[in-house]
C-alpha positions in Angstrom: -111.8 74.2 8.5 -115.0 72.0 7.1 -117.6 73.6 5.4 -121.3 72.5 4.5 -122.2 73.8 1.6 -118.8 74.7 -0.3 -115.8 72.2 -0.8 -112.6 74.5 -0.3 -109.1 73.6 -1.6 -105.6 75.2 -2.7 -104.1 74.2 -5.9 -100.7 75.6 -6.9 -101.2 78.6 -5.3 -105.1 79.2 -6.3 -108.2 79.2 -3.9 -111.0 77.1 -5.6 -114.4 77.3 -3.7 -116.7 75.2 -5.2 -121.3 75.3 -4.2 -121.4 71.9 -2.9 -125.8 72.3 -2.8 -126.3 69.6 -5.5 -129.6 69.4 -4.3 -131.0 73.0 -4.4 -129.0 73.5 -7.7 -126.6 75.2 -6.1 -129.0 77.5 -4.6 -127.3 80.4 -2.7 -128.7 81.2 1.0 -127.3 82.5 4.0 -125.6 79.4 5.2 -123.5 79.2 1.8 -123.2 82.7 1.8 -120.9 82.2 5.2 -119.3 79.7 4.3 -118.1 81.2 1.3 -117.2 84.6 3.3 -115.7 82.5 5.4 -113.7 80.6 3.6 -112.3 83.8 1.5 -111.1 85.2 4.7 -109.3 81.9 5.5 -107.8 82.4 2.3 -106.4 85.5 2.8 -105.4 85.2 6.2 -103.7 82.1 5.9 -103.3 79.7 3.7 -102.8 82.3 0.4 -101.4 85.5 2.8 -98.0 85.4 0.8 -99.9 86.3 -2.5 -101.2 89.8 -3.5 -105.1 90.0 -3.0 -107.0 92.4 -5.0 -109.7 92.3 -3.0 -108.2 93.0 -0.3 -107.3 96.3 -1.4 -110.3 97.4 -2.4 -111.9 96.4 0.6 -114.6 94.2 -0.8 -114.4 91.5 1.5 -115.6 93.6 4.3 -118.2 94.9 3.0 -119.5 91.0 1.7 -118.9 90.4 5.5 -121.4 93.1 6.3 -123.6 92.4 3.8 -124.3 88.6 4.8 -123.7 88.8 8.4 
């Protein structure tokens, strides 16, 4: 999955989600605000599902999901 305003990529075993808004300084708004949801839930529904996620258990992730969309 591409993004537009987040670079996403897995190194030995690690998410890294990097703001890709150079030009707002990295400004947060809504559309990097779904992006980055989205691309945590990509990351633990996929490409990182065989390692243990924290906030998965505490059930953060939802309520960022709720709270941006």
């Amino acid at each position: 999955m591409t993004y537009q305003s987040i670079t996403y990529e897995i190194k030995e075993h690690v998410a890294w989600l990097t703001l890709n808004r150079p030009d707002s300084f990295n400004a947060i708004n809504l559309e990097l605000a779904r992006d980055f949801t989205k691309a945590l839930q990509q990351s633990l529904q996929g490409d990182l599902s065989n390692i243990p996620h924290e906030i998965e258990r505490s059930n953060e992730l939802n309520n960022l999901k709720y709270n941006i969309l």
